[in-house]
C-alpha positions in Angstrom: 9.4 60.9 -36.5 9.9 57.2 -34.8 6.4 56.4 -33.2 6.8 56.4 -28.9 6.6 52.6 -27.8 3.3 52.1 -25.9 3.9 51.1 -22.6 1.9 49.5 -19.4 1.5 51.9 -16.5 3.2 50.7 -13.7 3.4 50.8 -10.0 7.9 51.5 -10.2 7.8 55.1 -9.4 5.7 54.8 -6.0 7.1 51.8 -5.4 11.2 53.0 -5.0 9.7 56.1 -3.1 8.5 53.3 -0.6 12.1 51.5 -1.0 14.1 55.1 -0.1 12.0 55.2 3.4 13.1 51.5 4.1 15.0 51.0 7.4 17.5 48.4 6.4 19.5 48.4 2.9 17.4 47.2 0.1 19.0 43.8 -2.0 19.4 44.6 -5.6 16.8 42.4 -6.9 13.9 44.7 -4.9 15.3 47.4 -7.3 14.9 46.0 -10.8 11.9 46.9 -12.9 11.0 44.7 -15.6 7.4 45.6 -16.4 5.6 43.6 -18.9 5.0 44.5 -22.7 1.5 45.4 -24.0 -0.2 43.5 -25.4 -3.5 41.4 -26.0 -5.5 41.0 -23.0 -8.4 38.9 -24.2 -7.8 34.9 -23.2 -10.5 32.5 -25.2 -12.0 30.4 -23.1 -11.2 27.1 -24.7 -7.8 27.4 -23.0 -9.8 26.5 -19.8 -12.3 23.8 -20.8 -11.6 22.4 -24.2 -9.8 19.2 -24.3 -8.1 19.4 -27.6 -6.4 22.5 -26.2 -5.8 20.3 -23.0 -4.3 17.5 -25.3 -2.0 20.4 -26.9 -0.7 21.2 -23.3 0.2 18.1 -22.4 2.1 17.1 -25.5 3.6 20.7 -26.2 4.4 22.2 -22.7 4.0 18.8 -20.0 6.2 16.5 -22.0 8.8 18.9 -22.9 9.2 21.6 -19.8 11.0 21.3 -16.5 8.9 21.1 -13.5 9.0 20.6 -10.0 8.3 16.6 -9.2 9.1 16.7 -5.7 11.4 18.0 -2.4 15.0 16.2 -1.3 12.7 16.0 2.2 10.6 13.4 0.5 13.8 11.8 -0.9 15.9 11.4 2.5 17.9 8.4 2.3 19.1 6.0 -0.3 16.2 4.0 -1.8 13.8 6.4 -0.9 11.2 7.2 -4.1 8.1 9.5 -4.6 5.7 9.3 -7.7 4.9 11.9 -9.9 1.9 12.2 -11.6 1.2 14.6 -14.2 -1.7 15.4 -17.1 -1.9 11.4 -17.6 2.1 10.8 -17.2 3.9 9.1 -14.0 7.3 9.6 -13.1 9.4 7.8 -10.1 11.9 9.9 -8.6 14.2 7.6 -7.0 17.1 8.8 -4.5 20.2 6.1 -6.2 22.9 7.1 -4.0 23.5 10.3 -1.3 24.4 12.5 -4.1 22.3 11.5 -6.7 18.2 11.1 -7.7 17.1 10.0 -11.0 13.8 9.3 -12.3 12.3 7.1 -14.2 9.1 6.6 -16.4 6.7 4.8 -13.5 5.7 2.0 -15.8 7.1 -1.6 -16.0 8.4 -2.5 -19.1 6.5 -5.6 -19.4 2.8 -4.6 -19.5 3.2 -1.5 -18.1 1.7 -1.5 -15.0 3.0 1.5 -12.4 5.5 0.6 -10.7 4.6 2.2 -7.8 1.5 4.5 -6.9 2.7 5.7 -3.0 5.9 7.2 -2.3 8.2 4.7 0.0 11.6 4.6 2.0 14.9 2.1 1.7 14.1 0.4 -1.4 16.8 -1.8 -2.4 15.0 -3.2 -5.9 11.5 -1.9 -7.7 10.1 -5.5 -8.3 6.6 -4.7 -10.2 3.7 -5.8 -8.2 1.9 -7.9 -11.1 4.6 -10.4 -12.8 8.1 -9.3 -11.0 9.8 -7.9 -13.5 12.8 -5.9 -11.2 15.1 -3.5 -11.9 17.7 -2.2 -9.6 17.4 1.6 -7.9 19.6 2.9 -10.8 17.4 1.8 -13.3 19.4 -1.3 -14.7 17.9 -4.8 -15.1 17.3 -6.9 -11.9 15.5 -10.1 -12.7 12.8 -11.6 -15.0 11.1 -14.2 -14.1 10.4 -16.8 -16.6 13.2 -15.1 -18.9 13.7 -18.4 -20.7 9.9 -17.5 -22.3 11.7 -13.9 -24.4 13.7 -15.7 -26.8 14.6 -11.9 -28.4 15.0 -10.0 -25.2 18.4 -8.2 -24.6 18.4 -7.8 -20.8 20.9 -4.7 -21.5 18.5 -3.0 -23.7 15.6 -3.4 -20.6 16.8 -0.9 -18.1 14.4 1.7 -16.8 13.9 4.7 -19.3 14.9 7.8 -17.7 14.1 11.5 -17.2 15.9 14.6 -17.1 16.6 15.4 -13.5 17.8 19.1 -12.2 18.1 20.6 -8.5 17.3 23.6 -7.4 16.7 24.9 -4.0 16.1 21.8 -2.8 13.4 21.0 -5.1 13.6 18.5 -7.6 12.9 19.3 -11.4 12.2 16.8 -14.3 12.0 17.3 -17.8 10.6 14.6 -20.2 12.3 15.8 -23.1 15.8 14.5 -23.6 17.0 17.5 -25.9 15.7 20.4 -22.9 17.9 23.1 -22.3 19.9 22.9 -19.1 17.6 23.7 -15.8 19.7 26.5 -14.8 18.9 27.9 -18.1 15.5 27.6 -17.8 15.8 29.4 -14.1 17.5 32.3 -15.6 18.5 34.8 -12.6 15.8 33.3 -10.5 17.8 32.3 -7.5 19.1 35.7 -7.3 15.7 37.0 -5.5 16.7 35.1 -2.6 20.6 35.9 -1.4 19.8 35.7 2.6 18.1 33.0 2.8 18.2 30.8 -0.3 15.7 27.9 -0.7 19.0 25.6 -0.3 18.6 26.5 3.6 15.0 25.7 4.0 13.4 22.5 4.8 9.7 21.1 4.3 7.7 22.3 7.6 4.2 20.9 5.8 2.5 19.7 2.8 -1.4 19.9 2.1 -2.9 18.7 -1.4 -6.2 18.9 -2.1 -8.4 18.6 -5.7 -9.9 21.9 -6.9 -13.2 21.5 -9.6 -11.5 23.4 -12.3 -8.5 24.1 -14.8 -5.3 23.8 -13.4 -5.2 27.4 -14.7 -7.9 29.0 -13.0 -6.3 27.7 -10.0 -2.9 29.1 -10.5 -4.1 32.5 -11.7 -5.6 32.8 -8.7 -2.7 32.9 -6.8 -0.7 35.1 -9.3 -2.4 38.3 -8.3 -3.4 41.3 -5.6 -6.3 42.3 -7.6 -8.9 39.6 -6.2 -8.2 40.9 -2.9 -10.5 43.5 -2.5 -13.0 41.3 -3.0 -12.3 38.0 -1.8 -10.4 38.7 1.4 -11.4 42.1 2.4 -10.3 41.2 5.7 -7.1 42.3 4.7 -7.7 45.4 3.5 -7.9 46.6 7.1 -3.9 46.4 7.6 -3.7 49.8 5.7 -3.1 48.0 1.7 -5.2 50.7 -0.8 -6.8 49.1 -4.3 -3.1 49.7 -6.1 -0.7 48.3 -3.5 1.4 45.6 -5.7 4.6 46.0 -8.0 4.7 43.3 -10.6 7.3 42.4 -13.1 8.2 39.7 -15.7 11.6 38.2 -16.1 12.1 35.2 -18.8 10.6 32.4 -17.7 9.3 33.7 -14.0 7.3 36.7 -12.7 7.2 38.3 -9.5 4.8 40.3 -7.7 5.5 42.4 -4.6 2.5 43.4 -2.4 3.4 46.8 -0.1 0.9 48.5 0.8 -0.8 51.3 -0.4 1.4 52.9 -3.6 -1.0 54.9 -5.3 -5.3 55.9 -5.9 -7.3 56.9 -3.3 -7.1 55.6 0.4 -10.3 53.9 1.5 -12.9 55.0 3.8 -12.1 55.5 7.2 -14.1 53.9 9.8 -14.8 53.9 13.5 -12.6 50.9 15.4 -14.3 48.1 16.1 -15.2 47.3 20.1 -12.0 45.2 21.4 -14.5 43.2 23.2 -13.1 40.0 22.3 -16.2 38.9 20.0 -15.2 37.3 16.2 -16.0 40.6 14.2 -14.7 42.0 10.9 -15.9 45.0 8.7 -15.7 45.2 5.6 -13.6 47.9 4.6 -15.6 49.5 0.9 -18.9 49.6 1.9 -18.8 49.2 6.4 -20.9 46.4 6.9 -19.6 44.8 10.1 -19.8 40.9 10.4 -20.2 39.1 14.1 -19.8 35.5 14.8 -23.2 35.0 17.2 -23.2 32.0 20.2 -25.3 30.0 17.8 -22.7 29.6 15.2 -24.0 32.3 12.6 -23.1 35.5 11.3 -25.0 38.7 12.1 -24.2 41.7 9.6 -24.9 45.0 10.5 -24.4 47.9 7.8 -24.1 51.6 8.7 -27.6 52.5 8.4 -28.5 49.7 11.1 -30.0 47.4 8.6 -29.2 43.9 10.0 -29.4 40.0 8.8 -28.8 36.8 9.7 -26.5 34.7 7.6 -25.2 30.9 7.7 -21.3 30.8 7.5 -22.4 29.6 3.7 -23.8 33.2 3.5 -27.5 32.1 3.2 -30.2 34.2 4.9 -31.8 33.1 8.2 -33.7 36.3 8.9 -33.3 40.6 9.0 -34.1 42.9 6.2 -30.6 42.2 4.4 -30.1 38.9 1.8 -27.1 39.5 -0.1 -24.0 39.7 2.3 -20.2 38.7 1.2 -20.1 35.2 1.4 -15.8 35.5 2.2 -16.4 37.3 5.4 -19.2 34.9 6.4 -17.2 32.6 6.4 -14.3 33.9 7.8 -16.3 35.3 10.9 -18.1 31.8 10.8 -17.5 28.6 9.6 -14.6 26.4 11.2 -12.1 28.6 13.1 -8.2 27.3 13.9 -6.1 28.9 17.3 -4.5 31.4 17.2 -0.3 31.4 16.9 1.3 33.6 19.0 2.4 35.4 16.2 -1.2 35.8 14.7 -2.6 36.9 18.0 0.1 39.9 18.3 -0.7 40.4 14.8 -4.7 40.8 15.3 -4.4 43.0 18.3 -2.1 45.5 16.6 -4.7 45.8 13.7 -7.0 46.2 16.1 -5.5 49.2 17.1 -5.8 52.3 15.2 -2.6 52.7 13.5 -3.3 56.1 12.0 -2.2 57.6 15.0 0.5 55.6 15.5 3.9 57.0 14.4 5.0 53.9 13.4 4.4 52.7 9.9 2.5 49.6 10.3 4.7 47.7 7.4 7.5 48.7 9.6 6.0 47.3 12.5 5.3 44.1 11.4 8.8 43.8 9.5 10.6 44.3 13.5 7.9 41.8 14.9 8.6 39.0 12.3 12.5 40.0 12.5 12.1 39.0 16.3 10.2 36.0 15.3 13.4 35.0 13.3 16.3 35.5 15.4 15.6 32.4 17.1 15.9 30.5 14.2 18.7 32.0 12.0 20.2 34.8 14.3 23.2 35.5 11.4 20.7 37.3 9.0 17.4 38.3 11.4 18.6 42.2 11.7 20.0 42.4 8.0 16.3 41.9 6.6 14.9 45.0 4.7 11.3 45.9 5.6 9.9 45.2 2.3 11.2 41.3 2.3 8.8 41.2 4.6 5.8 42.3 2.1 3.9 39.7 -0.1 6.5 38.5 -2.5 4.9 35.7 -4.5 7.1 34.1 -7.8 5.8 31.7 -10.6 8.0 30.1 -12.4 6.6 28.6 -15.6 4.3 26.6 -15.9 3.1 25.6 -12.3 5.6 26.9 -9.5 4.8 29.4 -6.9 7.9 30.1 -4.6 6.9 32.9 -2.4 10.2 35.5 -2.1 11.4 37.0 1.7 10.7 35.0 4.3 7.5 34.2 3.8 7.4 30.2 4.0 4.6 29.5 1.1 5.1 27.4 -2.0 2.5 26.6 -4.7 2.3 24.3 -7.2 -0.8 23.9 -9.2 -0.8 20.6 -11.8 -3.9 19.1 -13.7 -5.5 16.0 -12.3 -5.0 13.3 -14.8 -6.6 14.5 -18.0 -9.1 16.1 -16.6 -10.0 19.4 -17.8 -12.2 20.7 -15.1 -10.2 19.2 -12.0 -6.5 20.3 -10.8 -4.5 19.1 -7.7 -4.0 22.4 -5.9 -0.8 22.0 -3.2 0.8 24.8 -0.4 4.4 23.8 1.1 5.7 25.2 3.6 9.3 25.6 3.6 11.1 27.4 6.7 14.4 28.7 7.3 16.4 25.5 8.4 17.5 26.8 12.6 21.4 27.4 12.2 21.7 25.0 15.1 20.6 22.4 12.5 18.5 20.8 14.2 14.7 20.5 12.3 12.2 17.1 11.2 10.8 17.9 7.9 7.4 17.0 7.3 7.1 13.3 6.3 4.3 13.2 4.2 1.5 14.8 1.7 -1.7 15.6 4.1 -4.4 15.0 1.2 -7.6 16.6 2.0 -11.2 15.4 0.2 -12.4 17.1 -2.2 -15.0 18.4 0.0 -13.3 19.0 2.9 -12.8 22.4 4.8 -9.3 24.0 4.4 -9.3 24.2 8.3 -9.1 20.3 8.2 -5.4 21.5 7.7 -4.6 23.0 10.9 -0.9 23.4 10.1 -1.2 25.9 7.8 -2.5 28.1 10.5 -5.0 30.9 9.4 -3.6 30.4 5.8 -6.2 27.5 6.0 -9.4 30.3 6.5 -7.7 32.5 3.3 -7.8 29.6 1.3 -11.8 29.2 2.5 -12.2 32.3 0.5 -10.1 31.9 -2.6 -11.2 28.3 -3.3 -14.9 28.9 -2.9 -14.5 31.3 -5.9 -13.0 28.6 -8.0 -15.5 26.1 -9.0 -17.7 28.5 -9.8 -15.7 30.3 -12.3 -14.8 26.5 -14.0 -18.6 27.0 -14.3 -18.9 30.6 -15.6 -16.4 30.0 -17.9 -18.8 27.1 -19.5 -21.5 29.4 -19.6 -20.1 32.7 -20.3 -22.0 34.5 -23.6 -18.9 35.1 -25.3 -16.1 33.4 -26.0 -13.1 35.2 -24.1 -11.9 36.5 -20.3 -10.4 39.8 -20.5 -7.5 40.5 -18.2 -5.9 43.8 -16.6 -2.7 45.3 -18.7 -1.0 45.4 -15.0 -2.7 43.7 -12.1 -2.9 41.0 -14.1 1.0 41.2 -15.4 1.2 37.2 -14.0 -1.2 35.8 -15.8 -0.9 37.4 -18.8 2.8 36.5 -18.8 1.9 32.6 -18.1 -0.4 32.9 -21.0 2.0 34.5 -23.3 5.0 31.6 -22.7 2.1 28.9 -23.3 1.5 30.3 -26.7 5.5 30.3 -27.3 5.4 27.0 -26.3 1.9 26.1 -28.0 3.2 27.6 -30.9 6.5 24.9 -31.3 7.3 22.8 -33.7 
């Protein structure tokens, strides 16, 4: 008798339950399961702080695999050009004529200085900085000063070595490596999670970048997954989601997660509503301990029993009987606060409410509310939009690419900082649906925040700004458990880590060749 094949549990069957009760029909692409395989779910370490593996990436998977360099927003008009720096490597993405970009190796051929280190607009030449050396926009020899002095130079053997260049959505790939397979290749059926609105009719709304202090991986598998919610953004929680609420599933070279609401496990405690008194408040939904922005800038938290304490927004004790609060919701009660969109505000005051009564579902609710909040801007598809596009779709596309599904306007990329292990460049785009009235200004440059600096220093990515608060403050500090950890490997979930054990699985392919 053939031995059964093991398999992962998955979310599927609760999840096309949920899909059956939608409101509107359900694309195809919500319907296809494509769980991931077993398999080993211990990572060593040295994947995250070693620099010989570092050195491995860079020459086995950064030279060699397509990647997102930039946005045709950054590349409007002829002449326009936008640097790309990656694990050591620089790239110029140059826009050569309206229907073409190519990019080049950022270096001049002379003694190699870049070529250019800030993106720029209408650039007829790129004349090097330090001894003129220029080549035209398509790459080909310009001038040389002094040529008389190279005896054995070939001026057609000097144009500007080029990448691989691909398109899609609007973004623009490169590849190093001349023998790559084809970009849509290396997409697969990855454009086909996005029939209503495809990334070709979105533009750049914003662009924040800011340094993280750790592996470009810790980073990015941060983003990949639902699981850290319960801990790091309990806030959430209170919208009704349960501790198994996301469907995730592998596909070639991406993976997709899709967070609905509760699926399966126990619901979690229910609690008395808050006082809609118009105070900063949050409780946390496991354990009830309610946190309260005071006049003085602080948090008080208060836990069921009536023990109370007095916290910093950075979660350190001022006073009470408790000393060891969620440092997430101290800040998020705390801390730097952004206004309110309108959409946020009708947002908050329907959580407020006590949706167990209501006979609405609340994921229908919000689906109708962000419908309305659409058919201003493309009125052709607003009504056709199923409720779940309107759940936490989140993509990555190996290695670094995070194009969030629906209509939900986020977009990740996580990339190392030069060669350095223990720092990435962590960056969110936002990309909304271009108005069918074609009228939109794309945003016109990269807002770079310190490394230091408060996520709210980003107003325009709304309360997005506070979430990242929370996940970032975590991330530093595993760079620094990881260093200090008594064994030697992580260990992560067979499902609700599906994402990053699928971007760990395609580095060792691509570790692993020749």
């Amino acid at each position: 008798m053939a031995e059964a094949k093991a398999t992962v549990r998955t979310m599927d069957s609760s999840y096309h339950k949920l899909l059956d009760e939608d409101t509107r029909p359900v694309p195809e692409s919500y319907r296809r399961d494509s769980p991931i395989e077993p398999g080993p779910t211990r990572i060593t370490i040295d994947r995250y702080t070693s620099q010989e593996f570092f050195d491995q990436e860079v020459e086995k998977v950064w030279k060699r695999v397509w990647q997102v360099a930039c946005h045709e927003d950054d590349l409007p008009g002829v002449g326009d050009f936008v640097p790309y720096d990656i694990a050591g490597m620089s790239f110029l993405v140059v826009r050569t004529r309206e229907d073409e970009i190519k990019a080049y190796y950022n270096a001049c051929l002379h003694r190699g200085r870049k070529l250019r280190e800030n993106r720029g607009k209408a650039a007829t030449e790129l004349r090097c900085p330090f001894h003129a050396w220029t080549w035209n926009i398509d790459g080909s020899l310009r001038q040389i000063p002094c040529q008389w002095d190279y005896p054995g130079l070939q001026p057609e053997n000097e144009s500007l070595p080029e990448v691989k260049v691909g398109r899609w959505g609007r973004f623009v790939f490169i590849n190093p490596d001349p023998d790559c397979e084809p970009l849509e290749d290396f997409l697969g059926d990855l454009p086909s999670h996005f029939e209503l609105l495809p990334y070709e009719r979105r533009y750049k709304e914003a662009h924040v970048a800011k340094v993280i202090r750790c592996n470009w991986k810790v980073a990015s598998e941060a983003f990949m997954e639902s699981y850290h919610v319960i801990a790091t953004h309990p806030q959430i929680l209170l919208g009704g989601a349960h501790d198994v609420d996301t469907k995730y599933d592998v596909f070639g070279n991406y993976s997709r997660a899709i967070r609905c609401g509760a699926l399966e496990s126990q619901g979690l405690p229910e609690w008395d509503p808050l006082p809609a008194d118009g105070k900063r408040r949050v409780r946390h939904p496991l354990n009830g301990w309610v946190y309260e922005a005071t006049d003085d800038g602080l948090v008080r938290v208060t836990t069921p029993k009536g023990q109370t304490g007095l916290f910093t927004p950075n979660a350190e004790p001022v006073e009470g009987e408790l000393g060891d609060v969620n440092p997430h919701l101290c800040d998020w009660v705390g801390g730097l606060q952004l206004p309110q969109s309108d959409f946020e505000k009708a947002m908050a005051e329907r959580a407020a409410k006590d949706d167990r009564k209501n006979q609405t579902h609340p994921r229908v609710a919000y689906a109708q509310m962000q419908r309305e909040v659409l058919r201003s801007v493309v009125p052709s598809v607003a009504d056709k939009i199923a409720d779940i596009e309107f759940s936490s779709v989140f993509f990555t596309l190996f290695p670094n690419f995070h194009p969030w599904g629906s209509f939900n306007r986020i977009v990740y990329r996580f990339r190392p900082n030069g060669r350095k292990v223990d720092e990435c460049i962590m960056e969110c785009m936002y990309l909304a649906p271009i108005p069918e009235d074609g009228e939109y200004t794309p945003a016109s440059k990269i807002h770079w925040l310190g490394v230091d600096d408060d996520w709210t220093d980003a107003p325009e990515l709304g309360m997005l700004a506070k979430v990242f608060n929370q996940d970032v403050r975590n991330l530093p500090y595993v760079q620094e458990g990881l260093h200090a950890m008594g064994r030697d490997y992580v260990q992560l979930a067979d499902y609700n880590e599906t994402k990053p054990r699928h971007l760990n699985m395609l580095l060792d392919e691509w570790i692993e060749r020749p």
